[in-house]
Backbone as ProteinMPNN parsed JSONL, in Angstrom:
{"seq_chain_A": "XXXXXXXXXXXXXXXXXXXXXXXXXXXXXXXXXXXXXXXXXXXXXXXXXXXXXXXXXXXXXXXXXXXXXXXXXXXXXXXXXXXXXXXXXXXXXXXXXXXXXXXXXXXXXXXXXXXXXXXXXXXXXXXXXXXXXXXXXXXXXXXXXXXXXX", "coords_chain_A": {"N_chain_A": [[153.641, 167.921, 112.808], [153.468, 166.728, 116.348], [150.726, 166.919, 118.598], [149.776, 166.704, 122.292], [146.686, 166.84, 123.787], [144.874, 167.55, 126.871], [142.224, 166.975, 128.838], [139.147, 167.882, 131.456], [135.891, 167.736, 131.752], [132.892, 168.941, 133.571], [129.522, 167.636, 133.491], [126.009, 168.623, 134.075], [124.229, 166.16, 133.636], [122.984, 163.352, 133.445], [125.34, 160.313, 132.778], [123.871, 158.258, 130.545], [122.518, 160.523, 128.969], [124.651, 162.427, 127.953], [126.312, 160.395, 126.51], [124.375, 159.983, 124.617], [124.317, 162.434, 123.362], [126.876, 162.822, 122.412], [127.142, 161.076, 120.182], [125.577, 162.499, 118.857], [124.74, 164.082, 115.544], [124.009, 167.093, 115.277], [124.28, 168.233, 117.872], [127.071, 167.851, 118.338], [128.124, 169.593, 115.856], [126.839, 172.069, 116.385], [128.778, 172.626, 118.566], [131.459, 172.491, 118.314], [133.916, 174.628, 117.257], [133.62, 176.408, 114.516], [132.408, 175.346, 112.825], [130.777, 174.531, 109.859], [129.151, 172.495, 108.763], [127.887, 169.122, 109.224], [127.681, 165.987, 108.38], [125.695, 162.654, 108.851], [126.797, 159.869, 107.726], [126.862, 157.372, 108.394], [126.159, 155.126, 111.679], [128.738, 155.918, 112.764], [130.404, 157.24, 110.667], [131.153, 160.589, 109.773], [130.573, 163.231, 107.786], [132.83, 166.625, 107.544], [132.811, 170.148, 107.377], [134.448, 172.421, 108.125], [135.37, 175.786, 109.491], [138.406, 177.598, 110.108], [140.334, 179.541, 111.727], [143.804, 180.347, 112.192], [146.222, 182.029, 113.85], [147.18, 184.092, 111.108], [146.589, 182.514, 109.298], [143.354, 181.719, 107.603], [140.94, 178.988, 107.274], [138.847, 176.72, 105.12], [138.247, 173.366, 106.409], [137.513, 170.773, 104.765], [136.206, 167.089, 105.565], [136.659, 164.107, 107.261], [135.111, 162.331, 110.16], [134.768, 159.859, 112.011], [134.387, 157.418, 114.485], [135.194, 155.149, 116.835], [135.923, 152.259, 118.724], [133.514, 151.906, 120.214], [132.187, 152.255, 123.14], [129.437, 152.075, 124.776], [127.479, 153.432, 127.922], [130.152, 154.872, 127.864], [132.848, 155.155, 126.885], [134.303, 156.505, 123.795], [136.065, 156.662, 120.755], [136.97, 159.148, 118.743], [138.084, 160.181, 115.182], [139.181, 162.591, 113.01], [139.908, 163.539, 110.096], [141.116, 166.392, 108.424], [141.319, 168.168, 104.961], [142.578, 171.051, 104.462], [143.105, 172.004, 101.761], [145.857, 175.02, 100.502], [146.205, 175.54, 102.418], [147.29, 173.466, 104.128], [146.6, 170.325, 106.102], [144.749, 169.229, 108.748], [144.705, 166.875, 111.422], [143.647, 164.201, 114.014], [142.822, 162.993, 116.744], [140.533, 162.204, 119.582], [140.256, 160.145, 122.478], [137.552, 159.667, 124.78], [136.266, 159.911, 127.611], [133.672, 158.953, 130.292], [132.043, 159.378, 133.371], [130.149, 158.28, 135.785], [129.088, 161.08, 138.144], [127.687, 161.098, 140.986], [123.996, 161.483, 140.649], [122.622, 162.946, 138.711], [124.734, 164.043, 137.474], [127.647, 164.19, 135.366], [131.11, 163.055, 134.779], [133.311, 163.915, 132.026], [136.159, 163.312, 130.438], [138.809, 164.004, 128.183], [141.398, 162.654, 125.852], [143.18, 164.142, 123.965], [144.921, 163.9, 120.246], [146.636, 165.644, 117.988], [147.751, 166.521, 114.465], [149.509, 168.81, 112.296], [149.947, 169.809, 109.275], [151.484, 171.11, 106.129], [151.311, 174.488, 105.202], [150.107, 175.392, 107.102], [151.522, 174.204, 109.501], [153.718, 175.609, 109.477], [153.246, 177.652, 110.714], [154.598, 177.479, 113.774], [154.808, 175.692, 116.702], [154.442, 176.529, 119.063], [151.995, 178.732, 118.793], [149.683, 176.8, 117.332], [149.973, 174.765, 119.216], [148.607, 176.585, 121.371], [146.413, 177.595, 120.039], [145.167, 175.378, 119.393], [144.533, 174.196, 122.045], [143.025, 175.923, 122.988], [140.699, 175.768, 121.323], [139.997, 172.717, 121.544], [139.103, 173.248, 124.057], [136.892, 175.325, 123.898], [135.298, 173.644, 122.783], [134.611, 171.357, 124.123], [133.426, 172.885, 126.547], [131.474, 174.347, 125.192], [129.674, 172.178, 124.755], [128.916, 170.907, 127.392], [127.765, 173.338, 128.613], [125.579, 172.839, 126.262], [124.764, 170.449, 126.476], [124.276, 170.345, 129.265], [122.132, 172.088, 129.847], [118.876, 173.063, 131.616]], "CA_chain_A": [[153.779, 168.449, 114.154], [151.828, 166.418, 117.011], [149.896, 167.788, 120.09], [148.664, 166.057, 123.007], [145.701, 167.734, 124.873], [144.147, 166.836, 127.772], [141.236, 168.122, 130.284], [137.881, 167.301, 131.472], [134.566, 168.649, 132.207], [132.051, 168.664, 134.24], [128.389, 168.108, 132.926], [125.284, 168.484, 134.668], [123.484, 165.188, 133.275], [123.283, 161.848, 133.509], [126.1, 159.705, 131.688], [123.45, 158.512, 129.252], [122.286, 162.11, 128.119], [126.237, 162.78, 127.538], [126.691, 159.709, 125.565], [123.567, 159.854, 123.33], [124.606, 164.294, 123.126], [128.11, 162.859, 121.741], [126.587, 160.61, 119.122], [124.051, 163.444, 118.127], [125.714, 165.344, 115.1], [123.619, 168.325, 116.01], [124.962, 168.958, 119.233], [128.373, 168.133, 117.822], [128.132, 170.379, 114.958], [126.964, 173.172, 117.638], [129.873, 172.724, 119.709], [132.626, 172.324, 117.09], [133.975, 175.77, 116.763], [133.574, 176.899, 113.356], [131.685, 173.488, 112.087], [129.426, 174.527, 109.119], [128.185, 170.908, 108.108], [127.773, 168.152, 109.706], [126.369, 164.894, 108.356], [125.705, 161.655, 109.044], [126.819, 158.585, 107.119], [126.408, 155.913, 109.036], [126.408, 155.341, 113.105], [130.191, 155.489, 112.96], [131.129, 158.106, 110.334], [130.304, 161.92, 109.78], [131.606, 164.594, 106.796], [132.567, 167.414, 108.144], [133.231, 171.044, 106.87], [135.106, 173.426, 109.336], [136.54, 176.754, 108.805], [139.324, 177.806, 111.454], [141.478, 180.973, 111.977], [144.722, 179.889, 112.928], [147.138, 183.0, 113.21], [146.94, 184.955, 110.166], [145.808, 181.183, 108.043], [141.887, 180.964, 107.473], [140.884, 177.846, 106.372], [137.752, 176.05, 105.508], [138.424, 172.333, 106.128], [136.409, 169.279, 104.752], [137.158, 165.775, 106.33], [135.756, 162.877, 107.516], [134.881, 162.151, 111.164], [135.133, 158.528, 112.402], [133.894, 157.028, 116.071], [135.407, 153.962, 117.008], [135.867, 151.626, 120.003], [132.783, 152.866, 121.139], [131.758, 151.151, 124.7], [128.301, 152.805, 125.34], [127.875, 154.149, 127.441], [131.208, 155.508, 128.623], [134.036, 155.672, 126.166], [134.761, 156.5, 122.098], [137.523, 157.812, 120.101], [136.751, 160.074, 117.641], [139.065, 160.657, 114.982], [139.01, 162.933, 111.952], [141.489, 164.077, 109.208], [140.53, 167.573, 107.242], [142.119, 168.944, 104.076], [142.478, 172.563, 103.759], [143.827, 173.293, 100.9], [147.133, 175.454, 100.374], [146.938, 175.47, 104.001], [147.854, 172.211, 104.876], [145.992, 169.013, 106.612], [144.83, 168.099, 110.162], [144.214, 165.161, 111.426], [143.442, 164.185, 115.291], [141.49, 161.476, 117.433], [140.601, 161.913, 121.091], [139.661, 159.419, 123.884], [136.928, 160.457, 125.398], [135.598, 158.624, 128.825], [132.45, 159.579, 130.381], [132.004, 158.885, 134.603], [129.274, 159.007, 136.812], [129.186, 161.588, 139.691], [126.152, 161.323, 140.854], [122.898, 160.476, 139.406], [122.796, 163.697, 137.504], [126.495, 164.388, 136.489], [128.915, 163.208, 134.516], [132.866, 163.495, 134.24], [133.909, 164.028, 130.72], [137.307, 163.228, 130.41], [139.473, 163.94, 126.911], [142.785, 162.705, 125.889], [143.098, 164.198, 122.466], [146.071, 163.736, 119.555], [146.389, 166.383, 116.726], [149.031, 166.204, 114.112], [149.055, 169.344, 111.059], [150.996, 169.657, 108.253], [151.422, 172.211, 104.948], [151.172, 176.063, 105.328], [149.779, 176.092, 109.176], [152.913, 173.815, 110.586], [154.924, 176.765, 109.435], [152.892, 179.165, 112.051], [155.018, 177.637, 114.969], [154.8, 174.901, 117.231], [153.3, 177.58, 120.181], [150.916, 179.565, 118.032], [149.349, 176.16, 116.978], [149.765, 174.802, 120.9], [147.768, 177.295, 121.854], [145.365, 177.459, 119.096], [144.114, 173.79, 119.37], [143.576, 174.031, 123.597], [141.56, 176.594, 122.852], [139.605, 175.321, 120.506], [139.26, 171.612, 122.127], [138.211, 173.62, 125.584], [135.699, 175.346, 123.253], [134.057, 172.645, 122.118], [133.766, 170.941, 125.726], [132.706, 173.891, 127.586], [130.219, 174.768, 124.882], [129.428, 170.877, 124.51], [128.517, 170.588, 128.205], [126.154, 173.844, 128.671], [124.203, 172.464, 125.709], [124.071, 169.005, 127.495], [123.993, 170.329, 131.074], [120.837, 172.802, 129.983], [118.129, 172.055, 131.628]], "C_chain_A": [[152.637, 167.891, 115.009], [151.545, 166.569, 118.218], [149.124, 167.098, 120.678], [148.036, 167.077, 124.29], [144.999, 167.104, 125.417], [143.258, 167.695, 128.566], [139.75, 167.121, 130.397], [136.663, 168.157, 131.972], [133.231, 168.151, 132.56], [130.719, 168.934, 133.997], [127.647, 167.727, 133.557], [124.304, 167.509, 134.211], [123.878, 163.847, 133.511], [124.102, 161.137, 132.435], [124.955, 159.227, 130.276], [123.241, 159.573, 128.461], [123.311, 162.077, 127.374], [126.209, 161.799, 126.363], [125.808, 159.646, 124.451], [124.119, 161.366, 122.571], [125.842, 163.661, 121.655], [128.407, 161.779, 120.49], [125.585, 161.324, 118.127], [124.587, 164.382, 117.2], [125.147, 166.721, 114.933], [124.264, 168.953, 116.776], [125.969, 169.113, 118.752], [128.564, 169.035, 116.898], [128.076, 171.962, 115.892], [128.158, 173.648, 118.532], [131.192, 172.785, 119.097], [133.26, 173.526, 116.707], [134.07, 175.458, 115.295], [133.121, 175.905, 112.262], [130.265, 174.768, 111.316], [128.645, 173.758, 108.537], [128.807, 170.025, 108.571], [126.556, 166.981, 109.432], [127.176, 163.808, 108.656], [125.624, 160.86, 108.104], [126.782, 157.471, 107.154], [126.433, 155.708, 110.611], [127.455, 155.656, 113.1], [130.724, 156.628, 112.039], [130.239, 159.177, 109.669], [131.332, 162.462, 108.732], [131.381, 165.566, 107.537], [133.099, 168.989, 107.478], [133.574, 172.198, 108.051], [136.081, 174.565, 108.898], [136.875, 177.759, 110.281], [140.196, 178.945, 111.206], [142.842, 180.47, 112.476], [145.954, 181.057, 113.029], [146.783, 183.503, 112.099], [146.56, 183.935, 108.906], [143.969, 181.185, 108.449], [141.6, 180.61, 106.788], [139.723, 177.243, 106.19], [138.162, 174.426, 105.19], [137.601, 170.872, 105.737], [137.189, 168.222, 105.17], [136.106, 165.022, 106.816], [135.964, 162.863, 109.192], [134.272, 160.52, 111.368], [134.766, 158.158, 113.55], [134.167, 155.926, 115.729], [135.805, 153.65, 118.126], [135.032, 152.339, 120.911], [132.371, 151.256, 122.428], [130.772, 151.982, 125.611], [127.969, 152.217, 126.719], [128.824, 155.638, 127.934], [132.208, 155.732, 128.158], [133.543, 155.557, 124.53], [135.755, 156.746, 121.974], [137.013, 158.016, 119.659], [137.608, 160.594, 117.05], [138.631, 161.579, 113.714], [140.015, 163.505, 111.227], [140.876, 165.029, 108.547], [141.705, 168.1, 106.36], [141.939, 170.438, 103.948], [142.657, 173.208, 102.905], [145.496, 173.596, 100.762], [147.254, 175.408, 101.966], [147.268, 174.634, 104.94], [146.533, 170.988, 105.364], [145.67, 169.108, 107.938], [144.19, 167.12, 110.265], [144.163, 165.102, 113.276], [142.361, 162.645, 115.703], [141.565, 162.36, 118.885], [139.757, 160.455, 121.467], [138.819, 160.139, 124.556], [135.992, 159.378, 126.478], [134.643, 159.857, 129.4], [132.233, 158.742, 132.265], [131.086, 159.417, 135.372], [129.688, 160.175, 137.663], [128.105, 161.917, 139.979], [125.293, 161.405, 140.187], [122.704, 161.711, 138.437], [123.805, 164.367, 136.867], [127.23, 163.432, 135.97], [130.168, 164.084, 133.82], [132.611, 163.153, 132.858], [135.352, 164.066, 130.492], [138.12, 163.175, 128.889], [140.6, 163.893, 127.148], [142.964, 162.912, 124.038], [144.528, 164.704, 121.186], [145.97, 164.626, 118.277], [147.527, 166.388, 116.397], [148.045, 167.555, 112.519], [150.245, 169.617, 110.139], [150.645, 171.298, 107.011], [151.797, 173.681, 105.908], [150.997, 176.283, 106.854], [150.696, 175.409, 110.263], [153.943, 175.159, 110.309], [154.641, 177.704, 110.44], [154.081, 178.981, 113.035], [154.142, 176.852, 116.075], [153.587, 175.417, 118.67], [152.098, 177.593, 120.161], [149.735, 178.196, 118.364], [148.476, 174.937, 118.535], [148.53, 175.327, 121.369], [146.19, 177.121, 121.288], [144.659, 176.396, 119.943], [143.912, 173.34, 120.971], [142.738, 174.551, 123.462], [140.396, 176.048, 122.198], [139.105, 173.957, 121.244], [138.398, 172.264, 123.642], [137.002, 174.266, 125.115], [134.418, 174.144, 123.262], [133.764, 171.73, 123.382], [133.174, 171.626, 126.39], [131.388, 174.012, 126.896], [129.336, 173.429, 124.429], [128.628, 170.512, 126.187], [127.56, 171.537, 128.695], [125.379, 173.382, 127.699], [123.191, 171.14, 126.092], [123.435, 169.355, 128.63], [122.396, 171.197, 130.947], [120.022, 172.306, 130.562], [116.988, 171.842, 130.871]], "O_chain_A": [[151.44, 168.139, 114.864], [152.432, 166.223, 118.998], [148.044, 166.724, 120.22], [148.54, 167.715, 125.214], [144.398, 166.16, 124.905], [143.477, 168.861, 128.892], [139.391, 166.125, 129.77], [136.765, 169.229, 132.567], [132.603, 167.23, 132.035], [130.344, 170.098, 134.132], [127.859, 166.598, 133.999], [123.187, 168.001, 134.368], [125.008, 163.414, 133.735], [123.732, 161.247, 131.266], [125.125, 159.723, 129.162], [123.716, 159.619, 127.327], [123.182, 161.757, 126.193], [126.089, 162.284, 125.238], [126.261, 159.307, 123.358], [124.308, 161.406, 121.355], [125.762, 163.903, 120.451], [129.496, 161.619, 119.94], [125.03, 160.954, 117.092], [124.951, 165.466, 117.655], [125.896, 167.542, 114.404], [124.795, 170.044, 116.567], [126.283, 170.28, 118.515], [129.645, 169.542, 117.196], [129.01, 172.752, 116.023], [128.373, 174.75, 119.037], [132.04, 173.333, 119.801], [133.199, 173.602, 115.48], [134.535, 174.393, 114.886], [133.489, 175.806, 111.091], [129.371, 175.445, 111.824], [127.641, 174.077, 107.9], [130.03, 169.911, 108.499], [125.389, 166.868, 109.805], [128.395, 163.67, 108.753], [124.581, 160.859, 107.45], [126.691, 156.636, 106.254], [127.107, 156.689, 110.927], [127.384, 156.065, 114.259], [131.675, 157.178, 112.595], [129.121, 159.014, 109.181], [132.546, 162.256, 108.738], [130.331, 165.75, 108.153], [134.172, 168.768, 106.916], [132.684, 172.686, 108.747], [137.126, 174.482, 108.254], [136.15, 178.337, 111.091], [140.753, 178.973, 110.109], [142.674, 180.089, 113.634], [146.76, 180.932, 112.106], [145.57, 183.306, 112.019], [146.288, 184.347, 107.778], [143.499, 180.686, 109.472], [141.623, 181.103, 105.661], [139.224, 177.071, 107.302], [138.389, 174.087, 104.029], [137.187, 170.076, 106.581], [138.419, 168.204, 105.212], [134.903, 165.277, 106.775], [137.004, 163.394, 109.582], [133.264, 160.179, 110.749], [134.834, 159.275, 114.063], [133.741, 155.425, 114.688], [136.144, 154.601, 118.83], [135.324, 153.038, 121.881], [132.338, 150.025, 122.447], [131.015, 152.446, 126.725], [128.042, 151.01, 126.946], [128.501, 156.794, 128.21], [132.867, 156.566, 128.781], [132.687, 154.788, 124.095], [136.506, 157.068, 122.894], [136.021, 157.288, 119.685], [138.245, 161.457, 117.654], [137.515, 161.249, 113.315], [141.0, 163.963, 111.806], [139.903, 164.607, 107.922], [142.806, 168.411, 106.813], [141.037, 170.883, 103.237], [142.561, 174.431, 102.807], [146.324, 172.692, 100.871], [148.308, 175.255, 102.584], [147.486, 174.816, 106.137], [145.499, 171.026, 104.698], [146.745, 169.043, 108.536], [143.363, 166.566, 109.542], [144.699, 166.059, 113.835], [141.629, 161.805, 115.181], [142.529, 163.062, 119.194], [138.864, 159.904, 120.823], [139.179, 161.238, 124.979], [135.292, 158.407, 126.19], [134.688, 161.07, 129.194], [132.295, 157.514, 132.305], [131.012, 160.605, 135.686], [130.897, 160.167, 137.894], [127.477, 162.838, 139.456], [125.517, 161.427, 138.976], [122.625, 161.4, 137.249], [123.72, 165.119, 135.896], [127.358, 162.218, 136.129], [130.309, 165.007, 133.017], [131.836, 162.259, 132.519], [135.734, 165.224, 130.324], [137.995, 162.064, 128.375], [141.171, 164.511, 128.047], [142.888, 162.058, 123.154], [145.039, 165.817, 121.309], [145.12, 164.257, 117.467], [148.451, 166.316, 117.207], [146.935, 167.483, 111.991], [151.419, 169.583, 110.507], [149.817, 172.199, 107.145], [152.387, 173.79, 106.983], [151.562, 177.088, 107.595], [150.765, 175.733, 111.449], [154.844, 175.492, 111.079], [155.473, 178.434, 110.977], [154.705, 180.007, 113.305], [153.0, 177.214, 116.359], [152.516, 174.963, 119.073], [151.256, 177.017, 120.85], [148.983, 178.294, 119.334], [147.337, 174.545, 118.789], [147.562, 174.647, 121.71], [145.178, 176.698, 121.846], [143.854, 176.518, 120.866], [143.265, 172.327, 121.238], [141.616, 174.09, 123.671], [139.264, 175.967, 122.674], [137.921, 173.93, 121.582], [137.358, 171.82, 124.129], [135.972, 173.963, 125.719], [133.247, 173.971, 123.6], [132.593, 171.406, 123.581], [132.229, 171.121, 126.996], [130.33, 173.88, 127.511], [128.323, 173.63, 123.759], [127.659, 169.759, 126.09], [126.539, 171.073, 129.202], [124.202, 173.399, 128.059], [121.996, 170.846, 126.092], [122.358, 168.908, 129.025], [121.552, 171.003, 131.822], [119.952, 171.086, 130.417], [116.353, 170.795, 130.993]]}, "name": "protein", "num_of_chains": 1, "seq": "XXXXXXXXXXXXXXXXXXXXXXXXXXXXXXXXXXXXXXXXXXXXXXXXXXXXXXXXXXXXXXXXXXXXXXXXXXXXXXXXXXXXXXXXXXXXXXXXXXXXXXXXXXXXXXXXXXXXXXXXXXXXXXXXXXXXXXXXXXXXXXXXXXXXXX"}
């Protein structure tokens, strides 16, 4: 089952800040709902352990995290695939572009692809809908007060 989400947000820093923030697996780990480990394996790929509520499924997922076609410093993708278990798979990438507005902001723009399978495609196409805006608007909103702080 696959889900395209889109939005953008508005952070109070300068495009570099943003782009070093979204290479930093700190911040990312911070911002990630329900991210309990986050490492680094090389510039380019991260393990990741995430445990998610989805409807009446909670799951803790391990998976790999990926950054590619990066073009510092204003676009990546970021993709990652997690296993859960009896409760199925996800998998996802976004696009993520990064635009001046003025010397201390920067557009954040996501175009992001999720596809899940096993036990949590059975929730319902909606449920799942829903779920994963929430969660990507999570992780930008709480991705851009930790950037925008001053």
């Amino acid at each position: 089952m696959a889900l395209v989400i889109e939005g953008e947000e508005r952070i109070a820093a300068p495009v570099q800040k943003v782009w070093e923030a979204l290479n930093d697996p700190a911040v990312l780990k911070e911002s990630i709902p329900g991210c309990q480990s986050l490492e680094k394996k090389s510039d380019t790929e991260l393990t990741a352990t995430v445990v998610l509520k989805i409807g009446p499924i909670k799951a803790t997922f391990n998976g790999e995290v990926t950054l590619k076609n990066l073009k510092p410093p204003h676009a990546y993708t970021i993709q990652g695939e997690g296993k859960g278990g009896v409760a199925g798979f996800a998998k996802g990438g976004a696009d993520v572009t990064l635009t001046e507005d003025g010397p201390n902001a920067t557009v954040l723009k996501y175009a992001a692809k999720a596809d899940v399978g096993g036990k949590i495609a059975q929730l319902g196409s909606r449920l799942i809908a829903s779920t994963s805006k929430k969660l990507a608007g999570q992780f930008f909103s709480t991705f851009g007060e930790k950037v925008g702080a001053p």
